[in-house]
C-alpha positions in Angstrom: 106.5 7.1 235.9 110.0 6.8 234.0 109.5 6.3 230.2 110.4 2.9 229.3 113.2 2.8 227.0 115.0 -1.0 225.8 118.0 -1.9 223.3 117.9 -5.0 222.2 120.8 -6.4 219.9 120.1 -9.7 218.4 123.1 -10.6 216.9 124.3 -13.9 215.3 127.1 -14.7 218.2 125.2 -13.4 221.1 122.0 -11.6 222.3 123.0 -8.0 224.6 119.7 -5.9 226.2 119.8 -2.7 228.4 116.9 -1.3 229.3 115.5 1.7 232.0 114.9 1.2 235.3 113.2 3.7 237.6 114.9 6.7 238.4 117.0 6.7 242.0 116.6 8.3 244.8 118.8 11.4 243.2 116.3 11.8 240.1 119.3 9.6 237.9 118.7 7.2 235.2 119.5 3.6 236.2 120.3 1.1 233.6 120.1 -2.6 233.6 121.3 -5.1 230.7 121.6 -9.1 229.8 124.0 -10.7 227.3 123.2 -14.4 226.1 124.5 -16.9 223.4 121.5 -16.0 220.6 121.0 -20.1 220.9 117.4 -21.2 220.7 117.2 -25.0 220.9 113.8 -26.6 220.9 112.0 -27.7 224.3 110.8 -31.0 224.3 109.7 -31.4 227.5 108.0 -29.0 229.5 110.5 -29.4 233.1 108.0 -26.9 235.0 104.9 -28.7 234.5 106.3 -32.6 235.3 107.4 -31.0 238.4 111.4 -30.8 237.3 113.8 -28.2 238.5 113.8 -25.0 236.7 116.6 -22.7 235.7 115.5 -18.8 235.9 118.2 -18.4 233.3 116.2 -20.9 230.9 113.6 -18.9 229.1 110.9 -21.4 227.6 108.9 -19.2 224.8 105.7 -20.7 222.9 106.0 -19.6 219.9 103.5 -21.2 216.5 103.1 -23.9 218.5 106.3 -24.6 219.3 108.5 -24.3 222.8 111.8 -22.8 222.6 114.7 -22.3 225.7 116.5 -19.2 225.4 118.6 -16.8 228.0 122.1 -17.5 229.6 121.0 -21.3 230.2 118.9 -22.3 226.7 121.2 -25.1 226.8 123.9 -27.2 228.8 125.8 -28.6 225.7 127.0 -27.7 222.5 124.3 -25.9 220.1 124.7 -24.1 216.2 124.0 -20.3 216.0 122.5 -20.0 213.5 123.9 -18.0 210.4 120.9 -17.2 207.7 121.4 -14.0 206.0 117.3 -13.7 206.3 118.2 -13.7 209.8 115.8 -10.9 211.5 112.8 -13.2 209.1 113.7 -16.1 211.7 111.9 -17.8 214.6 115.0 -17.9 216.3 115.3 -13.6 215.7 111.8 -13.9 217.1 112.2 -15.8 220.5 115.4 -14.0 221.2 113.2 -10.7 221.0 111.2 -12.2 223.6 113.4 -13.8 226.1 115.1 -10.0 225.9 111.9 -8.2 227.3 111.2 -11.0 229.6 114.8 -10.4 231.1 114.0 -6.5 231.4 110.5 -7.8 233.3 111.9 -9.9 235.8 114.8 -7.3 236.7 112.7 -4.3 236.5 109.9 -6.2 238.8 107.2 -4.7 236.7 104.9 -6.4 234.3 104.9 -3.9 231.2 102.7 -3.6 228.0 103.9 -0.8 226.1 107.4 0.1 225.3 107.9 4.1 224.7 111.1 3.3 222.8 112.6 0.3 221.1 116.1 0.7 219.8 117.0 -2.5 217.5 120.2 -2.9 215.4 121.8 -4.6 212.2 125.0 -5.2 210.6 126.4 -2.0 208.4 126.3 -3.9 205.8 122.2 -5.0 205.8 121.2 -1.8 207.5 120.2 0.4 204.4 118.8 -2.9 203.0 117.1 -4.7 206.1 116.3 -1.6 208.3 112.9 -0.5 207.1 111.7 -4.3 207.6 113.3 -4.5 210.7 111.2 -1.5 211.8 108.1 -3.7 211.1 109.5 -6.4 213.0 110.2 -4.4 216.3 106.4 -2.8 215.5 105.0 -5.8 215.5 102.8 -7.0 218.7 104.5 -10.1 220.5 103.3 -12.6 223.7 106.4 -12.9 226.2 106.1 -15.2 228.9 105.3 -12.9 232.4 108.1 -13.7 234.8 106.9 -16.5 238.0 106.9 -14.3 240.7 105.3 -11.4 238.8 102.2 -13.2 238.2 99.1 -12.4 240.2 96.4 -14.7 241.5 94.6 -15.3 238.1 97.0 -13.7 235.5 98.0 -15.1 232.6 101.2 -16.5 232.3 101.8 -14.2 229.1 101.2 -10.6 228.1 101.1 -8.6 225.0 103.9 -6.5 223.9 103.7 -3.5 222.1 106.2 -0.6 221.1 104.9 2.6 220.4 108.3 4.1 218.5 110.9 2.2 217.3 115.0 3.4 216.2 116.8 1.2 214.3 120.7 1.3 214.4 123.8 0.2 212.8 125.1 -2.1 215.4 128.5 -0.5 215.7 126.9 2.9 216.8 126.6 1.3 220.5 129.8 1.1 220.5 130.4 4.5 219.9 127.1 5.9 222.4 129.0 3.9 225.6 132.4 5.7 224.5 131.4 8.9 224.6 128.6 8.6 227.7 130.7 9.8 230.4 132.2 12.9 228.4 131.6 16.3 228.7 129.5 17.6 226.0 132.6 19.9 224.7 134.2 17.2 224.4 136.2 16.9 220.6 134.3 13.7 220.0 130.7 15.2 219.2 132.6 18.1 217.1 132.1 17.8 213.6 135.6 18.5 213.0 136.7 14.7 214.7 135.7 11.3 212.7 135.5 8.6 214.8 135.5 4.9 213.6 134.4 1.6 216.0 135.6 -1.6 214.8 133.0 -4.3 215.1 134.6 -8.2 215.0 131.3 -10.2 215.0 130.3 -13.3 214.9 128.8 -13.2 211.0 130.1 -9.9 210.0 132.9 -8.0 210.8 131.8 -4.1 210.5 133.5 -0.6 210.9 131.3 2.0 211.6 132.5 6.3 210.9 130.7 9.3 212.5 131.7 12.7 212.0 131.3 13.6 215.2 127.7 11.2 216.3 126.6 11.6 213.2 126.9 8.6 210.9 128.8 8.7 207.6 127.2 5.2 205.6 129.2 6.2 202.6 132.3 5.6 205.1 131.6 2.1 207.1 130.4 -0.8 206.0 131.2 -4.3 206.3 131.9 -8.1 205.1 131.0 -11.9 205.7 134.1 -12.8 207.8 133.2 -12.7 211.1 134.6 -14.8 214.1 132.1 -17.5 212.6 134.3 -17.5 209.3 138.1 -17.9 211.2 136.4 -20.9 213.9 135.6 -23.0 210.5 138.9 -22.7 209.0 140.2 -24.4 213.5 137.4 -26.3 213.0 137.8 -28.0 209.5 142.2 -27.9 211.0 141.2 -30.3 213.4 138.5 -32.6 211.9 141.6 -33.2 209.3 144.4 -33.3 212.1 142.3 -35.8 214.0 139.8 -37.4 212.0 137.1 -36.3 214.1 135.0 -34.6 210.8 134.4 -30.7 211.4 133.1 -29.5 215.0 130.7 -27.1 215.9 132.0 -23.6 216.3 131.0 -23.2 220.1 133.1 -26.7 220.5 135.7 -25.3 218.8 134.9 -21.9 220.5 135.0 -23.2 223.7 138.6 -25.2 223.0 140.2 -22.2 222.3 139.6 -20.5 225.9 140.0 -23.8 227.7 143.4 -25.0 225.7 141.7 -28.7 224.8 138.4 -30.5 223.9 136.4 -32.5 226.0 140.0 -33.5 227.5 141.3 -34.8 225.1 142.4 -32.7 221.9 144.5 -30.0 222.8 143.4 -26.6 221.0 145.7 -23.4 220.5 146.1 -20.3 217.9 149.4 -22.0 216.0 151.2 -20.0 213.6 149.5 -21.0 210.5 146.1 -19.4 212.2 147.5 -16.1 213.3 149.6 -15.7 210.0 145.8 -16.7 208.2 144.1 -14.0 210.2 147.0 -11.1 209.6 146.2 -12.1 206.0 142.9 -12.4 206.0 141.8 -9.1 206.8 144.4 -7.4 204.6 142.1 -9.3 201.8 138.9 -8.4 202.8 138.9 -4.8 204.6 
């Protein structure tokens, strides 16, 4: 049996998982991998038991006595992400964890309790600080809810997660890892004569990460608070004033900005003033 292997980044904007599958018929490694809103909005009412339709994209995790939706479809409308700097300490971090290995269930079609390895990331800028207590996080023993139609005559509906090792990352370094996947190892990208640097726009945090050659250089990257999260206030507060609607929520505003309007009805575009903020912006903080 293929060692099980699963990346999980929980990151304030959204949630991305890969994780193994089985190898194929030619003796290759198959991947498989989720990316969600990291949204986890309280469930209220439990649809499944009162006999309402269900969304397989709408995680519902039971966590200290309280139910949570998570996955593509935790919610219909608008919801916060939230944007604690204690963020991996949250019960939001927590269910996010779990909807992630419940999404590498159902696709795998196995029921799994150990994990040989659990990769886990953070921002460059918390990673020296936060990663050793992240480490304890992703050690830590969790209940994830077993997907329907793995669940045998007499099962429970949950099962106990374990992982036996744990790596944790800079975020960034993904980046770099998918880059460089489908080169030949002589490559000048894994020489330690190249320096490579992946620019990281999140949601929170916007990070750039260097390696001298996959090797990381710390000293080199790093980041600040002036993520997407921090240019969607400055539209957001623009319009409240423009239209004295008060400040939206970022995924309103979020959403605006793809569709050209909101709900209809107040039309929403990058003006001048916005792009000239942004070309100034990160001159300021880089």
């Amino acid at each position: 049996m293929a060692n099980t292997v699963i990346g999980i980044d929980v990151g304030y904007g959204n949630t991305k998982a890969v994780w193994s599958h089985s190898l194929d018929k030619a003796g290759r490694e198959r991947w498989g991998e989720t990316c969600f809103r990291s949204i986890a909005p309280l469930a209220t009412i439990d649809e499944e038991s009162m006999g309402g339709g269900t969304n397989p994209e709408r995680i519902r995790i039971e966590m200290k006595g309280k139910h949570y939706y998570a996955g593509p479809a935790a919610a219909l409308g608008i919801e916060a992400r939230g944007l604690d700097p204690n963020y991996i300490e949250s019960d939001e971090h927590e269910v996010l964890l779990r909807a992630s290995l419940y999404m590498a269930m159902r696709e795998k079609g196995e029921v799994f309790e150990e994990i040989d390895m659990l990769v886990v990331g953070l921002p460059v800028s918390g990673f020296s600080a936060r990663g050793k207590r992240l480490r304890e996080i992703a050690l830590l023993e969790r209940e994830v809810p077993i997907p329907p139609h793995l669940r045998g005559a007499g099962m429970p509906v949950t099962v106990t997660v374990r992982a036996k090792q744990v790596k944790v990352l800079p975020q960034p370094f993904g980046g770099l890892r998918y880059a460089a996947q489908t080169l030949p190892a002589t490559d000048e990208l894994f020489s330690e004569r190249a320096l490579s640097m992946v620019i990281d726009p999140g949601y929170r945090t916007f990070d750039w990460f260097v390696a001298n050659g996959m090797r990381p250089e710390m000293k080199l990257s790093g980041s600040f608070d002036g993520g997407v999260s921090s240019l969607l206030r400055q539209v957001s507060q623009k319009i409240g004033y423009d239209h004295s609607t008060g400040s939206l929520e970022f995924d309103q505003v979020e959403e605006g900005l793809l569709r050209g309007s909101i709900n209809g009805a107040i039309t929403v575009q990058a003006p001048h003033w916005f792009l000239e903020d942004l070309d100034g912006y990160f001159e300021c903080n880089a």
